[in-house]
C-alpha positions as CSV (number, residue, x, y, z in Angstrom):
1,X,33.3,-9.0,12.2
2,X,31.2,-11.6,10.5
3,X,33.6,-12.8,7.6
4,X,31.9,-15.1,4.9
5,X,34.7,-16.6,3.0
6,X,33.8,-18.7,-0.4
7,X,31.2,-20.9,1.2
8,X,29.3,-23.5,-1.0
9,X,25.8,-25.2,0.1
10,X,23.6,-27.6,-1.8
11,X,20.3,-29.1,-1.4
12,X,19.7,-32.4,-2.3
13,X,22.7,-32.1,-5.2
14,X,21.0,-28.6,-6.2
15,X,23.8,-25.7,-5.7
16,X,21.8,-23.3,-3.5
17,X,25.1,-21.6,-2.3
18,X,28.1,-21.7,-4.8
19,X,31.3,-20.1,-3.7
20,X,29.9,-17.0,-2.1
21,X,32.3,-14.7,0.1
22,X,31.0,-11.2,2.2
23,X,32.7,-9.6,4.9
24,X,30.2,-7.7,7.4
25,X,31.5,-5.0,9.8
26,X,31.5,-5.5,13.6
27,X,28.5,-3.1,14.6
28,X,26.9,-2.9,11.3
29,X,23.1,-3.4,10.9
30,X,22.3,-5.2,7.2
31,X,19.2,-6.6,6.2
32,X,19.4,-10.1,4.2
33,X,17.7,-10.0,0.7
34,X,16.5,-12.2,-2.3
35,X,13.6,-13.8,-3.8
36,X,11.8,-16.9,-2.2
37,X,13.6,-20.1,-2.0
38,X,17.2,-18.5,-3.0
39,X,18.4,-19.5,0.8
40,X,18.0,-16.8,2.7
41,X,17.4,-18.6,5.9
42,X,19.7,-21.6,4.8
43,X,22.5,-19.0,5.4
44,X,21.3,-18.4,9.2
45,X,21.4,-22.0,10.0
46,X,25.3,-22.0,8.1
47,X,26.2,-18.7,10.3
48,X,24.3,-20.5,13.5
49,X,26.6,-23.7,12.6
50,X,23.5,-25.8,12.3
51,X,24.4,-27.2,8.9
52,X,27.7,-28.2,7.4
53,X,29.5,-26.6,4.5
54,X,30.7,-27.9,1.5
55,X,33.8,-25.2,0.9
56,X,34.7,-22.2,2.4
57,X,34.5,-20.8,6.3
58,X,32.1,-18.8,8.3
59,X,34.0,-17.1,11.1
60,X,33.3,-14.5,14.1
61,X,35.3,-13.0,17.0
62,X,36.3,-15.5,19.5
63,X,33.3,-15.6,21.8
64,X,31.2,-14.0,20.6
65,X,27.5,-14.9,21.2
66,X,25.0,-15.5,17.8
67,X,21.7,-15.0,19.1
68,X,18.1,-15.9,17.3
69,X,14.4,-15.4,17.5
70,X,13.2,-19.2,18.8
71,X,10.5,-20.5,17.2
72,X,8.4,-19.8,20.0
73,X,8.1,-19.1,23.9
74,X,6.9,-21.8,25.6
75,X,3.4,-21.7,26.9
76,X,4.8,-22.2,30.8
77,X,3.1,-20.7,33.9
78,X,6.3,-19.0,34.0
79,X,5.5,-14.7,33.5
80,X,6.6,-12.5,30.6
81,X,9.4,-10.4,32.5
82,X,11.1,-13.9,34.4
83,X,11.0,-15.3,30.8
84,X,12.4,-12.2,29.3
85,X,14.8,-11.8,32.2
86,X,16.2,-15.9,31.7
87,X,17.0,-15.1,28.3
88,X,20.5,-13.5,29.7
89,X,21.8,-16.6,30.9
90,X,25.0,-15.3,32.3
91,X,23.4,-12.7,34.6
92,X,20.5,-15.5,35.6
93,X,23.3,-17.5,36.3
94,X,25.8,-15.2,38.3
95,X,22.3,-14.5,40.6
96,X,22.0,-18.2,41.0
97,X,25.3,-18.9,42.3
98,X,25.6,-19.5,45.7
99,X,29.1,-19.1,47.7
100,X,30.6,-18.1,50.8
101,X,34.1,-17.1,49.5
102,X,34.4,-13.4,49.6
103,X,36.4,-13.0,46.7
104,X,34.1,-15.0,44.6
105,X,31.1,-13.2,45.9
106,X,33.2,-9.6,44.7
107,X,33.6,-11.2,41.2
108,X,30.0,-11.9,40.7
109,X,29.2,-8.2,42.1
110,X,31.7,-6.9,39.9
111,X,30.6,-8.5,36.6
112,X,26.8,-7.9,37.8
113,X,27.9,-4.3,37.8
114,X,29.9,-4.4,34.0
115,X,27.0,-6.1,32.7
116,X,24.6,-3.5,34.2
117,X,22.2,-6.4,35.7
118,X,20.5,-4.1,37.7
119,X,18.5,-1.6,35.2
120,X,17.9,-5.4,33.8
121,X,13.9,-5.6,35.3
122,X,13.6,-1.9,33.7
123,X,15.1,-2.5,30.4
124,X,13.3,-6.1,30.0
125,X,9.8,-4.6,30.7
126,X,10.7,-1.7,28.0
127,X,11.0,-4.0,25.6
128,X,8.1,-5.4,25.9
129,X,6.0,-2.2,26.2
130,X,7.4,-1.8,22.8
131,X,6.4,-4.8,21.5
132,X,2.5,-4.4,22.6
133,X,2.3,-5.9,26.3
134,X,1.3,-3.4,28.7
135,X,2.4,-3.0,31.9
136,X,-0.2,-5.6,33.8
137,X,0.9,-8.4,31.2
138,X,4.5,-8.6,32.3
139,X,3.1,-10.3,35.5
140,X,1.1,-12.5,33.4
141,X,2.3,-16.7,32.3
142,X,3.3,-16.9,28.8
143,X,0.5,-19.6,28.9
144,X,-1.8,-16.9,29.1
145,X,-1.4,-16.0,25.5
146,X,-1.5,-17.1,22.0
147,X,1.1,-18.5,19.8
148,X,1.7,-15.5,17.7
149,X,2.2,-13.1,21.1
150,X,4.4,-15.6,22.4
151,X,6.3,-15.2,19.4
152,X,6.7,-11.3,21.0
153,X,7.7,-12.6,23.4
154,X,10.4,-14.7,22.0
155,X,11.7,-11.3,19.9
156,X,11.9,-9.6,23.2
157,X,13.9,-12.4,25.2
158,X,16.5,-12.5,22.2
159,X,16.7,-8.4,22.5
160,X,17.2,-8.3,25.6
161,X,20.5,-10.6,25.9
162,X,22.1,-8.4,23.2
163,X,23.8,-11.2,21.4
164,X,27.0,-9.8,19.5
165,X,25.5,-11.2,16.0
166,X,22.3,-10.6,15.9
167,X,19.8,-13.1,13.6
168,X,16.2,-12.0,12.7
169,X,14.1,-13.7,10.3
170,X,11.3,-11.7,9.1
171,X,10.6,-10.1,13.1
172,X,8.0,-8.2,11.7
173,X,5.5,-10.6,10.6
174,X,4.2,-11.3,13.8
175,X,4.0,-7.3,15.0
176,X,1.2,-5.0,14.1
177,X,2.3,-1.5,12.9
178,X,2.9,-0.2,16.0
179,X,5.6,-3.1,17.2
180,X,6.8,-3.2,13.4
181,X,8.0,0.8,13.7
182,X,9.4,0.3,17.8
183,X,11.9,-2.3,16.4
184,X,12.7,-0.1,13.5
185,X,13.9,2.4,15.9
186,X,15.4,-0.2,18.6
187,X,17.6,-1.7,15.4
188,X,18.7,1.4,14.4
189,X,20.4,1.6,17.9
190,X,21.2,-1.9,18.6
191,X,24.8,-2.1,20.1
192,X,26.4,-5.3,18.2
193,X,26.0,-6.4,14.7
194,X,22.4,-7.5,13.1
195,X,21.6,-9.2,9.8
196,X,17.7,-9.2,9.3
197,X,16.2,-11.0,6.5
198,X,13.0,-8.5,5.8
199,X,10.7,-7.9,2.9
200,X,9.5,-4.6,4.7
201,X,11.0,-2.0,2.4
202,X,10.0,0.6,5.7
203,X,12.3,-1.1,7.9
204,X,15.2,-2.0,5.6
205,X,15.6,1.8,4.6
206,X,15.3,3.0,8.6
207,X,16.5,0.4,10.3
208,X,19.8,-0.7,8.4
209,X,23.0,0.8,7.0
210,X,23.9,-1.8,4.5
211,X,22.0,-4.7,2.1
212,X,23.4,-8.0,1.9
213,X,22.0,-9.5,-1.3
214,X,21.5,-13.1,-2.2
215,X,20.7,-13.7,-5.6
216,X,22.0,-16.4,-8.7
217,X,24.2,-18.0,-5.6
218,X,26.4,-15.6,-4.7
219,X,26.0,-12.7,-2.3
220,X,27.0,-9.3,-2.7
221,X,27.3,-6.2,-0.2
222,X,25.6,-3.0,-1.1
223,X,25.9,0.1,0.7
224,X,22.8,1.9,1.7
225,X,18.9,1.0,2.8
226,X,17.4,-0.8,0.1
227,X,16.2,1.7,-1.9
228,X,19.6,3.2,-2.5
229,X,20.3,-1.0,-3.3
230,X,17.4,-1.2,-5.6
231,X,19.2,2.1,-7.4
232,X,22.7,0.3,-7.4
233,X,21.9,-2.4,-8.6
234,X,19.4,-1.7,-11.1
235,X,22.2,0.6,-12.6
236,X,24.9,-2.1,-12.4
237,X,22.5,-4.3,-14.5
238,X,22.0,-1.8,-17.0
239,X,25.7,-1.7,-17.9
240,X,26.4,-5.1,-18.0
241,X,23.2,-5.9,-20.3
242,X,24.3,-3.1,-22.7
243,X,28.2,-4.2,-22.6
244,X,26.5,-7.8,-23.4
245,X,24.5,-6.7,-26.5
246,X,27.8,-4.4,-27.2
247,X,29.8,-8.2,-27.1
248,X,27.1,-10.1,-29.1
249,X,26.9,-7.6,-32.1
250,X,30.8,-7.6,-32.2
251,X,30.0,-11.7,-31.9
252,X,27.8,-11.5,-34.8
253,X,29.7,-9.5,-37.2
254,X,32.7,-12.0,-36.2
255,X,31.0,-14.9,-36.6
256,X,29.2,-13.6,-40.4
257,X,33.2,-13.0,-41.6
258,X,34.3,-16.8,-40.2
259,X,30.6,-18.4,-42.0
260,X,31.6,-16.4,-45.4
261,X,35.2,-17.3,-45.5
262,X,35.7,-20.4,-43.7
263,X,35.9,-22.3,-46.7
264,X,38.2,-20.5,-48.6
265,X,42.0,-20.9,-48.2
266,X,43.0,-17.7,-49.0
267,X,41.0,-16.2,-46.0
268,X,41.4,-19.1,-43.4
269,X,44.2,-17.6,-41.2
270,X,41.7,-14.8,-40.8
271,X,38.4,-16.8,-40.4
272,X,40.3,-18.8,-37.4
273,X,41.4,-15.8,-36.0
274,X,38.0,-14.6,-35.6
275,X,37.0,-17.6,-33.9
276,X,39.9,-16.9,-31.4
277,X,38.5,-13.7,-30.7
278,X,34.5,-15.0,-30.5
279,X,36.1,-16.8,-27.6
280,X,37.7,-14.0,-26.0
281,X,34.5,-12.3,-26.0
282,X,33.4,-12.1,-22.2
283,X,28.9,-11.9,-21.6
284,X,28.4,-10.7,-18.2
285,X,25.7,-13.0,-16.8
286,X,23.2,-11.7,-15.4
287,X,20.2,-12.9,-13.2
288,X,16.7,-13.6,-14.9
289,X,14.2,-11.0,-13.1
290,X,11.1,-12.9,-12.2
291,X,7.7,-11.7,-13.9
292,X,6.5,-9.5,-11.5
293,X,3.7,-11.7,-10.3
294,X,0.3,-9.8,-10.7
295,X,-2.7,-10.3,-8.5
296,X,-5.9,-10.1,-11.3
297,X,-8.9,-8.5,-8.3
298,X,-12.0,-9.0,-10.9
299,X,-14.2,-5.3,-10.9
300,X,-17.2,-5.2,-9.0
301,X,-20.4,-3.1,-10.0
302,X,-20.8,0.3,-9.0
303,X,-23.1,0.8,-5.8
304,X,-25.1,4.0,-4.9
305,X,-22.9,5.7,-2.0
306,X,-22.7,5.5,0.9
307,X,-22.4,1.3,0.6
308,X,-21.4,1.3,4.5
309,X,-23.0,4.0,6.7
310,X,-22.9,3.7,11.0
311,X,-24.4,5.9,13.1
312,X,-23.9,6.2,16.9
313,X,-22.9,2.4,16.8
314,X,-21.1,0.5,19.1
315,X,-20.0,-3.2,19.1
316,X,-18.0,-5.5,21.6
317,X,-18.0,-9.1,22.9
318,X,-20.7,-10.4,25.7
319,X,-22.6,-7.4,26.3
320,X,-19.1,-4.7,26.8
321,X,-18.3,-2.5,24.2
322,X,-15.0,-2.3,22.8
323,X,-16.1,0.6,20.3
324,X,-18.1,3.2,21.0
325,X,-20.0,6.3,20.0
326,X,-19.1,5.7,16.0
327,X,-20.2,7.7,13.1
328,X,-18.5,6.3,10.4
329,X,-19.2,6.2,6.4
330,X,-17.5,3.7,3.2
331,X,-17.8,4.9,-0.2
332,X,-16.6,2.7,-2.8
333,X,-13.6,4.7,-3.7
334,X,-12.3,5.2,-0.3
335,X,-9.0,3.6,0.3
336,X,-8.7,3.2,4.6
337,X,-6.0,2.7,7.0
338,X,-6.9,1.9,10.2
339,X,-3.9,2.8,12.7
340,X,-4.1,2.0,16.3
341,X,-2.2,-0.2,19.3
342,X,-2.9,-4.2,19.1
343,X,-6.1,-4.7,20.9
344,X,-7.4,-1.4,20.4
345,X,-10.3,-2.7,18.5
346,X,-9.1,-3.1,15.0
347,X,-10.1,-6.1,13.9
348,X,-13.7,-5.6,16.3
349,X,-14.5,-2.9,14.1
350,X,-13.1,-5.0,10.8
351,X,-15.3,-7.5,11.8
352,X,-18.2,-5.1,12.2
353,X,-17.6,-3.8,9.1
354,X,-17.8,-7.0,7.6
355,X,-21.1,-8.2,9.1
356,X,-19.0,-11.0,11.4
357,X,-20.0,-9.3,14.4
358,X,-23.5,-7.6,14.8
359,X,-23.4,-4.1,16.3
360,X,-24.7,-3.9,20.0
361,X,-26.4,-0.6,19.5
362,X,-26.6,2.3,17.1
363,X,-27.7,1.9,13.7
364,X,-25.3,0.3,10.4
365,X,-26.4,0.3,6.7
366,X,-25.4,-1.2,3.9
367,X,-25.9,-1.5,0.6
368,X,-28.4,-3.2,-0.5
369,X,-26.2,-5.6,-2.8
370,X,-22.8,-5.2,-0.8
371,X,-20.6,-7.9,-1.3
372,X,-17.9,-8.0,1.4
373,X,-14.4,-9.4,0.8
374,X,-12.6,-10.2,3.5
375,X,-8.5,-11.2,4.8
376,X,-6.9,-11.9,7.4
377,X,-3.9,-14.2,8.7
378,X,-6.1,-16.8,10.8
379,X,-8.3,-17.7,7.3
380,X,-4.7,-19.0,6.1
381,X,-5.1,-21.9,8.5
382,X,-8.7,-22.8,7.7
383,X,-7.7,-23.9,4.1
384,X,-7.8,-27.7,3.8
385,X,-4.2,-28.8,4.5
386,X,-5.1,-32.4,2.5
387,X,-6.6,-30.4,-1.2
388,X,-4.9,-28.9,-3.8
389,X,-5.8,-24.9,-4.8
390,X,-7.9,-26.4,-7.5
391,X,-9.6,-28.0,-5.6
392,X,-10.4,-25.3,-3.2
393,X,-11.7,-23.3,-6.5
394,X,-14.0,-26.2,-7.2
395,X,-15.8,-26.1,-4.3
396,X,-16.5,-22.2,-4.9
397,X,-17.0,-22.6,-8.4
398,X,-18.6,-26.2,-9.2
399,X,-19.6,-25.3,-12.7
400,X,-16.6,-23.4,-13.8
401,X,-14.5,-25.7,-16.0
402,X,-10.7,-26.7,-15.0
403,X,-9.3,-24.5,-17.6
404,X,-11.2,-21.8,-16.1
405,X,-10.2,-22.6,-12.7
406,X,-6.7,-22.6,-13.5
407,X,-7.0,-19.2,-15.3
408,X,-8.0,-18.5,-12.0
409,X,-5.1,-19.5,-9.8
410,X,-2.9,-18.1,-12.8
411,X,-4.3,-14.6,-11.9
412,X,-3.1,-14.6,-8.6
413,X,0.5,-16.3,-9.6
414,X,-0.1,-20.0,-8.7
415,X,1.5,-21.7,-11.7
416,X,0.3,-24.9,-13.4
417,X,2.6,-27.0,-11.1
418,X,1.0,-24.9,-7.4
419,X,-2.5,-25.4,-8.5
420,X,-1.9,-29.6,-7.7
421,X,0.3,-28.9,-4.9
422,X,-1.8,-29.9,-1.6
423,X,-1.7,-27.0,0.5
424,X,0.3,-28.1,3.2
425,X,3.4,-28.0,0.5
426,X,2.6,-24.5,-0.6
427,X,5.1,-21.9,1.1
428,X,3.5,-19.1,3.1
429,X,3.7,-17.0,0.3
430,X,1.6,-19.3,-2.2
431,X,-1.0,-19.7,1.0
432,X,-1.7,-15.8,1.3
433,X,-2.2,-15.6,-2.2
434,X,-4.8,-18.8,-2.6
435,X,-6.4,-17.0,0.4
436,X,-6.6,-13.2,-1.2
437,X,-8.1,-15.2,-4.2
438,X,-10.9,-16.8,-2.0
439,X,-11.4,-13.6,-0.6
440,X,-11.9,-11.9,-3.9
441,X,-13.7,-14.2,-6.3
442,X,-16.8,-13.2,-5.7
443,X,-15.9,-9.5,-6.9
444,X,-16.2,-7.8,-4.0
445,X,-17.3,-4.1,-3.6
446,X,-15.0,-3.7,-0.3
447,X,-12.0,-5.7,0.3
448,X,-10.7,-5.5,3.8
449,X,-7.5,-6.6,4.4
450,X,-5.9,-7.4,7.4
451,X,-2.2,-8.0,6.9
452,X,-1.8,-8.9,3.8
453,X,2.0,-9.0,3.5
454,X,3.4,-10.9,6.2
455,X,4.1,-13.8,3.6
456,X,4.7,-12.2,0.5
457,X,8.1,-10.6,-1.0
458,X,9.0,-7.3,-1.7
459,X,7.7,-8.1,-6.0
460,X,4.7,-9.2,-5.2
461,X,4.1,-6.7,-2.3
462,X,4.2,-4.2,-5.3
463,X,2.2,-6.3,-7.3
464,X,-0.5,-6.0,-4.5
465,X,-0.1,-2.5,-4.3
466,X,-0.3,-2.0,-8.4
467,X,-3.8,-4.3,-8.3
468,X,-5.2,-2.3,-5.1
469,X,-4.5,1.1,-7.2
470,X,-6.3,-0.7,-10.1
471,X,-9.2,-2.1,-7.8
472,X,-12.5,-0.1,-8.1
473,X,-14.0,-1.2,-4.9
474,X,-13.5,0.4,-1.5
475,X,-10.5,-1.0,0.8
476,X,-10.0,-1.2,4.3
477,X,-6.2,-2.2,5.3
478,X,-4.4,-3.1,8.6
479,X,-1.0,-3.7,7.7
480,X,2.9,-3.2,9.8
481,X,3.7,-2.4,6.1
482,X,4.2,1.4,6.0
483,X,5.4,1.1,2.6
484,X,2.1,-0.4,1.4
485,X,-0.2,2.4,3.3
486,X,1.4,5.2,2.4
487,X,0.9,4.1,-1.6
488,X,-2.4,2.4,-0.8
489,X,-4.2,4.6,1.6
490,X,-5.5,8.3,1.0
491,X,-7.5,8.6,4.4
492,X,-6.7,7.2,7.8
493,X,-8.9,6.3,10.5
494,X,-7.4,6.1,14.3
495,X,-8.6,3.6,16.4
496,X,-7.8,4.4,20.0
497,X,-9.9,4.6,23.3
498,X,-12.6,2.9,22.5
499,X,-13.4,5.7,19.6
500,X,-12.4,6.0,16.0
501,X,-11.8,9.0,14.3
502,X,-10.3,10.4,11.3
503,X,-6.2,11.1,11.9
504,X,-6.3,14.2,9.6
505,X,-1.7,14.1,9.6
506,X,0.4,11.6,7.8
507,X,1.4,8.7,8.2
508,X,4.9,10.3,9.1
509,X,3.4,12.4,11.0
510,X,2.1,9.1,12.9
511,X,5.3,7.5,12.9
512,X,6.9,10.5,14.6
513,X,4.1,10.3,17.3
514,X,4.3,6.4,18.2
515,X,8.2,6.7,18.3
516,X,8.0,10.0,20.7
517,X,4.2,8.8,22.9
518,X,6.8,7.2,25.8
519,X,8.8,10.1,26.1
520,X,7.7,12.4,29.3
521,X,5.6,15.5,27.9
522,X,7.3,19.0,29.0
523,X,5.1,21.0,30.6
524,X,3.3,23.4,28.9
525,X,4.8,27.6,29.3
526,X,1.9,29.5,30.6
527,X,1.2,31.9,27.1
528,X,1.1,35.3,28.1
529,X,-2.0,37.1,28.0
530,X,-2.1,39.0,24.9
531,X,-1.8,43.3,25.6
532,X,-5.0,45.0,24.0
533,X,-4.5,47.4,21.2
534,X,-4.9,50.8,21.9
535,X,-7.1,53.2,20.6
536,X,-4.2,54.6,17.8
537,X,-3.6,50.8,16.4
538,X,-6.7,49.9,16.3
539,X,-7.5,53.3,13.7
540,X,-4.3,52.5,12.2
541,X,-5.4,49.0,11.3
542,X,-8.5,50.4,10.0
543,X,-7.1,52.4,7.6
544,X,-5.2,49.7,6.8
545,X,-8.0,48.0,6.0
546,X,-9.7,50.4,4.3
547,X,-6.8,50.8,1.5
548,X,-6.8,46.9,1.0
549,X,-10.4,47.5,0.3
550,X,-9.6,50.2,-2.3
551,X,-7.2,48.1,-3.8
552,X,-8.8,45.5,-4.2
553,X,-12.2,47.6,-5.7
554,X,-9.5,48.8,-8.3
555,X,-8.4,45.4,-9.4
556,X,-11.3,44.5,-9.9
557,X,-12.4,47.5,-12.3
558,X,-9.6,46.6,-13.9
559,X,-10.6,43.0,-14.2
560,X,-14.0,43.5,-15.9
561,X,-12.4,46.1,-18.3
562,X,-9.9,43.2,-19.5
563,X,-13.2,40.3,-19.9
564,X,-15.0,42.7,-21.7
565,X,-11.8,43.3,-23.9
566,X,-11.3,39.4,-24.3
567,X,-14.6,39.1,-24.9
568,X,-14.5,40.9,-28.2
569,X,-14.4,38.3,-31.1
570,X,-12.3,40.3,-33.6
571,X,-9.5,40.3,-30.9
572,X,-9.1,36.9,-32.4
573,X,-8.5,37.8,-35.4
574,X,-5.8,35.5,-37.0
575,X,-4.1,39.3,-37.9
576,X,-4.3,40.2,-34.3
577,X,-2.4,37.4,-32.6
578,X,0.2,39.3,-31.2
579,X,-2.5,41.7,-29.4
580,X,-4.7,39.2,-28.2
581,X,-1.5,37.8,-26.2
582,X,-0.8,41.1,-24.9
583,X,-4.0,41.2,-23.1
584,X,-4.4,38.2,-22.0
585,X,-1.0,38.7,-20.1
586,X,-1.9,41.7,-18.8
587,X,-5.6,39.7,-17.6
588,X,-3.0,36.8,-16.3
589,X,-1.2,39.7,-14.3
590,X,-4.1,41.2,-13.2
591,X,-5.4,37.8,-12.1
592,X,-2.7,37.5,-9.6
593,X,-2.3,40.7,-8.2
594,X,-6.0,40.3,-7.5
595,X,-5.2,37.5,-5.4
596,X,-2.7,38.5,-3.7
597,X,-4.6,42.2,-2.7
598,X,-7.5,39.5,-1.6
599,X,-5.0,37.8,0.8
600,X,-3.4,41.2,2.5
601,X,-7.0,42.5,3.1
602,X,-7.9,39.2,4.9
603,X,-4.8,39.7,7.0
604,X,-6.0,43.5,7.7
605,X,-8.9,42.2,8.6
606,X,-8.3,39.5,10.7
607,X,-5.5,41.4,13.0
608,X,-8.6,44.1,13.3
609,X,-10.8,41.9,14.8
610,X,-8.0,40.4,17.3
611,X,-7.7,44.0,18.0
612,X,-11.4,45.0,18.7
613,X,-12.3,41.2,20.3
């Protein structure tokens, strides 16, 4: 149990924590939520002991182990697994211990057993199939890949030692979809306790029974994945802002008796009675909700279609293809999700998309005045760390005047005070939104998007998805954010094999198939070859089929009687209102039966010619 008892933190003399108290079940999976800069991850470092408190206690069971995602795996020659594999220090350490005493050397083998050390190799390298390393990486040196991987790798060290209290910080910014949904379904099974600070509305609704919410201080414990909290507590603010406009018109009418009769002696007793009860009067107070924070994506022209059109194309780095064989086609109202493992050749066929990388055969056309619009995390680090946002604007817009520069930045929620912050101050948030506005200024006719929400919080994650909806250009969107596709996307493109083609099922439908692709297939009953009609059935379905045919013949008589009868102007009559409904009822009911004597002949038909094939 994880017991949070009136705790108080403050950051350079600002309260960020004030007398706060939670008590979280041993075993119970809760996901950590509040707007940016309320101290979500100040509360980590107060659970990990790293800071002091000013009041209150943070306790847990007597030994039990708090475990967090480092801020990295070091880039060592050391490989993935043997990193993994260290990360349970007590096993690495009972395997280390050398001795000659017998007894000893029963303890170790006893303990190795308890703590089931040797499935260790095969539950270490599940993890990290889960997390996007196939099996040949495993041998490979963490050195061997890039900072955010190594991050994976960090996530799938701190999952394998199964700390009792579990700490993750936003684990799914560094996964792709793919990852993002594996750790969904790992959480949900996760043996000890887990707080997760998350803005991905997917995983806090799968993944965890409970929301721990941060918010004017204090922190409260709501049952339920967050949209059941979003419910809650949306209804608990409703009824204290209406018992607080209940209090302040019972306030006003109070306080209009004690300014008419305060001056008079014969009514004073009463007047300062009022005023007693004024102060009696208790005003639930309750939290300012920020402006949702609106991304402004200016409207491009309308282009002829198709404005991106690829034809047995294929692209790929020094002279090998990683796509192949694609016929693919962009209109400007197409919203597209492009699903598909890490490394399958997303962002290669983004990029191709874009014009960044010039297909190696085949033939792509665009429109003739395309303009391209184009995200993705790495452009975060090429702003200048040393400028301000404004001054980023200038360089893209030299003639535009400040006012209209800052009208800008205000479009895409960077206040008066961001817009002169150098950008090496700005959070990660405030970064990813200066960058979508770079990418968009130009008014692009197809915005592709390439995790867009890693930095952003759940309110402005819907403010993207409100201007997306709103945008009249074409989008292209690799996201981990299911939430986001399945309001953004309407057709989905699966990148896998070297091929991409259009996933014609949900994106449930792909969920369901990720989470079950590493089970072992069963293997397929041999389907019995079908007995062939005899001669009786097959006359019998016949005549089946010639009654639908009759039927239907007769509907249809009756069909052009009823037009010809609607069709007669002085059925309209304003005097023969109550006939003209009568027919067209019996039109509406002939209407249907119609359809529904179409649909048994087709099913007369078509078990005739399974019959006779």
């Amino acid at each position: 149990m994880l017991r949070i008892d009136d705790i108080s933190y403050s950051v350079e003399g600002r309260p960020l924590i004030d007398h706060a108290s939670a008590v979280i079940p041993e075993g119970h999976k809760v996901g950590l939520v509040g707007r940016n800069g309320t101290g979500k991850t100040t509360l980590f470092r107060l659970i990990r002991g790293e800071l002091t408190l000013e009041t209150g206690t943070i306790s847990v069971p007597r030994g039990a182990k708090i475990g967090g995602v480092a801020q990295e795996a070091p880039a060592s020659d050391v490989s993935l697994l043997d990193t993994v594999l260290a990360a349970d220090t007590e096993r690495a350490a009972l395997l280390a211990e050398e001795t000659e005493d017998a007894a000893r050397i029963a303890e170790i083998q006893a303990r190795l057993t308890d703590i089931d050390a040797w499935s260790a190799e095969g539950r270490a390298a599940s993890i990290l199939k889960g997390l996007g390393f196939d099996d040949p990486d495993h041998a490979r040196p963490c050195s061997d890949f890039s900072g955010g991987w190594r991050m994976r790798v960090a996530l799938a060290a701190v999952l394998f030692a199964e700390p009792d209290l579990l700490l993750l910080d936003e684990p799914t910014n560094y996964l792709d979809l793919e990852g993002a949904l594996w750790l969904e379904s790992y959480l949900a099974k996760y043996p000890h306790t887990v707080l997760v600070i998350s803005h991905d509305r997917g995983l806090l609704n799968r993944a965890v029974g409970s929301i721990l919410h941060l918010e004017a201080k204090k922190i409260t414990l709501y049952k339920g994945g967050y949209d059941t909290f979003a419910e809650t507590r949306a209804a608990r603010l409703a009824v204290a802002e209406a018992e607080n406009r209940k209090n302040a018109a019972r306030r006003d009418h109070l306080q209009s008796f004690v300014d008419r009769f305060r001056a008079k002696a014969t009514k004073a007793k009463q007047a300062q009675s009022r005023l007693k009860m004024i102060e009696k009067l208790k005003f639930t107070v309750t939290p300012q909700e920020a402006a949702l924070r609106k991304f402004t994506f200016p409207e491009p022209e309308e282009l002829s279609p198709p404005i991106v059109a690829i034809e047995s194309g294929s692209v790929g780095y020094d002279g090998k293809a990683v796509l192949s064989k694609l016929d693919l086609r962009i209109d400007q109202d197409d919203r597209i999700a492009l699903l598909g493992k890490n490394g399958e050749g997303k962002s290669t066929l983004s990029k191709l998309i874009s014009g960044r990388l010039a297909s190696m055969g085949g033939r792509v056309t665009t429109a003739s005045k395309l303009r391209i619009g184009y995200f993705a995390q790495h452009q975060m680090d090429e702003l200048y760390p040393d400028e301000t946002p404004i001054d980023h604007l200038r360089r893209l817009r030299p003639d535009e005047t400040p006012a209209r520069l800052r009208a800008r930045l205000s479009g895409f929620g960077l206040g008066a005070e961001q817009a002169e912050t150098v950008v090496a101050r700005l959070s990660g948030g405030q970064k990813a939104r200066l960058t979508l506005l770079i990418a968009t200024i130009d008014a692009p006719h197809l915005l592709i998007l390439d995790e867009p929400t890693n930095h952003l919080d759940i309110k402005s994650r819907e403010a993207l998805v409100e201007a997306l909806t709103e945008y009249t250009g074409a989008v292209v969107l690799v996201s981990h954010d299911m939430h986001l596709l399945s309001l953004v996307a309407d057709r989905l493109w699966l990148v896998k094999g070297g091929r991409v083609t259009p996933f014609e099922e949900d994106l449930e439908a792909y969920r369901k198939l990720l989470l079950t692709s590493d089970k072992p297939e069963k293997p397929a009953e041999e389907k019995p070859k079908p007995r062939k009609a005899s001669r009786d059935e097959v006359l019998a379905l016949r005549s089946e089929v010639r009654k639908c045919e009759a039927r239907v013949e007769k509907l249809e008589d009756m069909r052009e009687k009823l037009a010809k009868k609607l069709a007669n102007p002085d059925l309209y009559d304003k005097s023969k209102v109550g006939e003209m409904e009568v027919w067209q009822k019996k039109y509406a009911e002939v209407m249907d039966g119609l359809d529904r004597a179409e649909a048994l002949w087709m099913q007369a038909q078509e078990k005739l010619d399974r019959a006779q094939a």
